[in-house]
N, C-alpha and C positions, 0 to 999 in steps of 0.2 A: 556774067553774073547779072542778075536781075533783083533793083531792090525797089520797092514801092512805097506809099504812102497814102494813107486813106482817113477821113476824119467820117465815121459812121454815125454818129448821130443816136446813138446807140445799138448795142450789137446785139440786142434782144430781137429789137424789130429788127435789123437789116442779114443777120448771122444767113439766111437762107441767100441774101443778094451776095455775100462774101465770099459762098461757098462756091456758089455759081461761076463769080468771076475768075477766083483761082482756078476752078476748071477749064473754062476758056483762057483763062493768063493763068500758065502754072509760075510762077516769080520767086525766085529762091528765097525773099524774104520781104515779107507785106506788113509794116508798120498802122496801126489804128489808134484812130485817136476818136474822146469820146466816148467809151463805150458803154457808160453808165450803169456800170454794176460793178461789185463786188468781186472779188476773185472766188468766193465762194460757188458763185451762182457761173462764172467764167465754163465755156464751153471745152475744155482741156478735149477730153474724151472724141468728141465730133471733129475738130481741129485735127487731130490725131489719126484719124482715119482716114482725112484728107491730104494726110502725109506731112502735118507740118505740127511741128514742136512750139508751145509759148511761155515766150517771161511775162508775165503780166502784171500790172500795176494797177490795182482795180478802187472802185471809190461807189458806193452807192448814189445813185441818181445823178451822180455829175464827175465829169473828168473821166478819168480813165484811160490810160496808154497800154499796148501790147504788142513784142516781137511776135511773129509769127516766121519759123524759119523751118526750111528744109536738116540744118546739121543742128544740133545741141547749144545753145548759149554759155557760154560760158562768162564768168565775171561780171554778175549780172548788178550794176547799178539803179537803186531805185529813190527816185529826186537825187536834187544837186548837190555835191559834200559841198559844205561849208554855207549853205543858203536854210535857214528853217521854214520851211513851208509847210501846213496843212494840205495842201492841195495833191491829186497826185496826176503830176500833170509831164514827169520823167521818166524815160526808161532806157539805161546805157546796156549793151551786153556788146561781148568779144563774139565774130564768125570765123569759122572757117571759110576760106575762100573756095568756090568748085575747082574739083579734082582737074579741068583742061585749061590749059591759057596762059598766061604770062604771070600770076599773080597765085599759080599753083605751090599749094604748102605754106599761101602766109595768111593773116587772118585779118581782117577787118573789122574797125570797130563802129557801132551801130548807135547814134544816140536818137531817140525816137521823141519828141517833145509836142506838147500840145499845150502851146503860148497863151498865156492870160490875152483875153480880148480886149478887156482895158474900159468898155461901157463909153465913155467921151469925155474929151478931154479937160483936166479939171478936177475930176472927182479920184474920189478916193482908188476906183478900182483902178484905174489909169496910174496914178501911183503908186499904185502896186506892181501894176505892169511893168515899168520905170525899174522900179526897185527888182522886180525878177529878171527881166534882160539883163543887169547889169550881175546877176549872182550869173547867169547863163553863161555870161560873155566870160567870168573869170572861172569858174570853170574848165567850159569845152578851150581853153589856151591849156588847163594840164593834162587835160585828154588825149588833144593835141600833140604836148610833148612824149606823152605815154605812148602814144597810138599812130602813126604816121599816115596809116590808111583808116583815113575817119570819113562818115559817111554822118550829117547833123540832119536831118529830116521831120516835117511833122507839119502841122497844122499853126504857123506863124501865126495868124492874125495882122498880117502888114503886108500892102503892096509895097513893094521895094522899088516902084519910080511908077512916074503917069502910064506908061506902058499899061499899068497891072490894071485897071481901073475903069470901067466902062465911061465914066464921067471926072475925070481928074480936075477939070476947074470947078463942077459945082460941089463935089466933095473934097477939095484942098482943105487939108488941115482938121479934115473930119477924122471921125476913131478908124483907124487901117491906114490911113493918108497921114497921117501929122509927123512934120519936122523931128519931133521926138523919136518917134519910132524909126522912120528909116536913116534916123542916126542910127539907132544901135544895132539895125538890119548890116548898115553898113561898116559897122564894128568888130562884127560876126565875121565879115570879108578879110576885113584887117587882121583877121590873125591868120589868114592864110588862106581861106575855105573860099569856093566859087559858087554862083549859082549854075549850078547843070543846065539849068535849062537854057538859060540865055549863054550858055557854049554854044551853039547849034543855033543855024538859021532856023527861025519857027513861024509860024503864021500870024497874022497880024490881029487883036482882040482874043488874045489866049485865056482864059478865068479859071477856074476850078474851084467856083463858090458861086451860087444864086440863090437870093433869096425865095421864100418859097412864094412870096407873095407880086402883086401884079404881073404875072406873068414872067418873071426877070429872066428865067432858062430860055423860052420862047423869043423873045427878043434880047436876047444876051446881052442882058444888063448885069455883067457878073463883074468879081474879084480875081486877080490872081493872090492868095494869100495861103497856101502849101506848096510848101518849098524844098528842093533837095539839095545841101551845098555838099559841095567833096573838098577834103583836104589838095593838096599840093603836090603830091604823090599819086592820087587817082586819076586828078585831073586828065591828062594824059591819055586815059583810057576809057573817059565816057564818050561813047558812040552813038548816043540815043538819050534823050530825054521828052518824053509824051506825055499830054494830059489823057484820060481817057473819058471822053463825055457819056459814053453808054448809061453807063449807071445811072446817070443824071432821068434819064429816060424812063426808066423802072416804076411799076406802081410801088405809092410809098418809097418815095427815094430819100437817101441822105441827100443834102443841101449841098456838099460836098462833092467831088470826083476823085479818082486815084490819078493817079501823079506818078509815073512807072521810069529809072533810070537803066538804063543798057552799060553797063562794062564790059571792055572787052577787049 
């Protein structure tokens, strides 16, 4: 099983780079964050012909989360119980797992999030960020208990150690960097869930975010700040975790890359 994540930037302009990639990466399920529009205005129909089904959680001009799956969603959660938010920045659904493999007939559960960025530290949106990590973190613990095969993915907003970070001492404690945040990155761990990626030996200056200015793609002045964690149960069978920089390439690209986990 193949599941992804992608933070588009909006899927107006990129829906033609989305479709393309699922072509070349057919991925039994591609999470988007970002997509800046409306469910209304949401591409279901074109989606659909590309063989893949969506739960969508849509938001004019800003936010925006979407499952994109090969089987049906079911159980389909949209933002966090028991957190009040305006934003729509969540999207839980139930999968079926593919019919081959070890994990044949059970289902897995999908939370897709697209993390408040937080602006710097200090200000109001930052505390807000604070305040939603923390509705997050109680939360995905009953999902958890619900869901044994949990899959948390999406567009964080936080390097989770200097690792992540093209420049980690001149950005210490800046907004992605700060002690706050990879507390609750590492909160997230605590309740069971890994980072995929750093299971597997990976190459060294890994991102999947550049700004779009001074060059940052070119001289890979990036972030790693989209993340895949697995439950406790998955662990076990992630064989693969890849960034994928292509898209980054694309005229008109998202700022962003997909982020592709292998089970198996």
């Amino acid at each position: 099983m193949k599941l992804a994540t992608w933070n588009v930037n909006s899927l107006a302009v990129r829906l033609p780079q989305v479709l393309d990639w699922l072509a070349a990466n057919p991925v039994d399920v591609l999470c988007l964050q970002e997509l800046k529009l409306s469910e209304d205005k949401f591409p279901f129909d074109v989606l659909a012909a590309a063989g893949y089904q969506s739960a969508v959680f849509g938001q004019k001009t800003y936010n925006g989360v979407a499952i994109l799956s090969r089987t049906p969603a079911r159980d389909v959660v949209k933002n966090m119980t028991g957190f009040d938010d305006e934003q729509s920045r969540v999207i839980a659904a139930t999968l079926d797992m593919p019919t081959e493999g070890e994990l044949t007939g059970r289902e897995v559960r999908v939370i897709n999030g697209y993390f408040v960025n937080g602006q710097e530290p200090g200000s109001e949106k930052f505390a807000y960020k604070m305040q939603w990590l923390s509705g997050l973190r109680d939360w995905v613990r009953g999902e958890l208990l619900a869901h044994p095969l949990l899959v948390l993915l999406g567009d964080f907003n936080i390097t989770a150690d200097d690792r992540d970070s093209y420049d980690p001492v001149a950005l210490r404690e800046t907004i992605h960097h700060t002690t706050e945040e990879r507390q609750h990155f590492q909160a997230l761990l605590e309740l069971g869930l890994s980072d995929a990626f750093r299971l597997l030996e990976q190459p060294e200056k890994s991102y999947s975010w550049w700004d779009y200015r001074e060059q940052a793609f070119r001289r890979n002045r990036g972030l790693r700040i989209d993340h895949i964690l697995v439950s406790a149960a998955l662990k076990p069978l992630v064989t693969a975790c890849t960034i994928d920089r292509a898209p980054r390439k694309n005229e008109r690209p998202s700022d962003h890359v997909p982020v592709v986990l292998t089970l198996g």
